[in-house]
N, C-alpha and C positions, 0 to 999 in steps of 0.2 A: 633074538637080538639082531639079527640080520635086515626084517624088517623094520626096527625104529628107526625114526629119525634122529641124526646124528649133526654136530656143526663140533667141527675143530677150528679154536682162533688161534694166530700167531702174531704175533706183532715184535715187528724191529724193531729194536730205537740206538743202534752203533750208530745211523746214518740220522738221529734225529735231533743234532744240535749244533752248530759252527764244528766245521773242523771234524763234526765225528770220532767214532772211538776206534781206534785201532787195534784190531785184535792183532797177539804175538804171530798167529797164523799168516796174516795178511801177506801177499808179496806184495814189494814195495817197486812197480814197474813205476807208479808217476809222478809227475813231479812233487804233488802234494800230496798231503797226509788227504784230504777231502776226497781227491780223486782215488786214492788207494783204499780209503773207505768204502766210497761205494761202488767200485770194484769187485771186492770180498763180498758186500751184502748182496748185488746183483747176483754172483755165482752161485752165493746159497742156494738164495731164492730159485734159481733156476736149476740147481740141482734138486730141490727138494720137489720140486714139482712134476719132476724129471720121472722123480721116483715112482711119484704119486700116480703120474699116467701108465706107469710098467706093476699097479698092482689090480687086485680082481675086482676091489671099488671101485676105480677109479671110471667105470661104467656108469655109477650113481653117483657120481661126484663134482659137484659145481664149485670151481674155486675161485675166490672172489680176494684182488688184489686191489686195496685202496689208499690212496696217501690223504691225509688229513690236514695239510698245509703244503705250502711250497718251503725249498728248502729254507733254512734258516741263513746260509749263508750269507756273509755279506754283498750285496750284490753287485761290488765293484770287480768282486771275483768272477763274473762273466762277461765283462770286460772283452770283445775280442774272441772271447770262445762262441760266443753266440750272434746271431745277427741281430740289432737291438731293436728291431720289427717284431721278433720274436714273440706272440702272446702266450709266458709261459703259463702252462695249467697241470692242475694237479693229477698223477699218474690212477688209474683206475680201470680194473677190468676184469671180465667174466670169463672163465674159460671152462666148455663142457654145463654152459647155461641149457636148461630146457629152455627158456624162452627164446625169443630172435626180437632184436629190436625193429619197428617201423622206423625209428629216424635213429641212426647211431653215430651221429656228428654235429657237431653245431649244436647242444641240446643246452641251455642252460638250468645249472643244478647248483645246488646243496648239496651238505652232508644229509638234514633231513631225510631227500629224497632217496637214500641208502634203503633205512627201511623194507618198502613196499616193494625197492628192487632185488636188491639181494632173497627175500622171498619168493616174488617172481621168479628168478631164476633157476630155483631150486623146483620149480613148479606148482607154487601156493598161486590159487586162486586167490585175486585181491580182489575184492567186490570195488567196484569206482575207481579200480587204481590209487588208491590214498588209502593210506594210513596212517593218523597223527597229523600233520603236516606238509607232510612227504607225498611225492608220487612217486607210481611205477614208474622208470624210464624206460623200459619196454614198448609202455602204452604210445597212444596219440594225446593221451593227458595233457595238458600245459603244465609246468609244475606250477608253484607259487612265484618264484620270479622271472617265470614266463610271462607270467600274469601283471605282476604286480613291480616288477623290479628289484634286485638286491637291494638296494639302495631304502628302500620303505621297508621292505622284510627286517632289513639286518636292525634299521630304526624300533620296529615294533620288538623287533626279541627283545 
């Protein structure tokens, strides 16, 4: 069992609708219930992975943290908290990847482009970089709206 290939998913969703859920646990340092939301799911998270790097897998272990949308919040609520230059983007990352990216900023992606990377990271050969749709972001690939634009991509889906 040692040798197979293994993938645990987890996914939040206290932090994935206006306002968020409050757990009883929560402490309530901030002003809002949003900010105390994701507070508590921040610490989870970061304890759990806390854990994960203090176990004997954790040598073979590629853990991949992705958000799927920006929040849901109303956006009046950053207001002041943020500078409104700000291009917000969605949270995403590899920790304990075999791979190493050639360009690991400025890269314009998809969800698609998930795919071929999160297997790359784990260390799958991706023949062309692409699969499905998607490219590796590892690679020097262009993905699809490197190429083509969001804007036509999100048209043709």
């Amino acid at each position: 069992a040692d040798e197979e290939p293994f993938n645990f998913t987890l996914l939040t969703v206290n932090t994935h609708f206006p306002d968020g859920y409050l757990e009883e646990i929560a402490d309530q340092k901030y002003e809002t219930q949003y900010e105390n939301v994701h507070a508590l799911s921040s610490k989870q998270v970061y304890d759990f992975i806390s854990w994960i790097k203090e176990q004997e897998f954790y040598e073979n272990t590629t853990i991949v943290l992705l958000g799927d949308h920006l929040s849901m919040q109303d956006p009046a609520y950053y207001n002041g908290k943020i500078d409104p230059e700000y291009n917000r983007t969605i949270y995403n990352t590899f920790i304990n990847s075999v791979a190493e990216p050639i360009s690991a900023k400025n890269r314009l992606f998809t969800s698609l482009d998930m795919y071929p990377t999160i297997l790359a990271s784990m260390g799958v050969e991706v023949e062309g970089n692409r699969l499905g749709l998607g490219t590796n972001l590892f690679s020097a690939e262009r993905t699809l709206v490197e190429q083509i634009g969001l804007n036509y991509v999100d048209a043709e889906l």
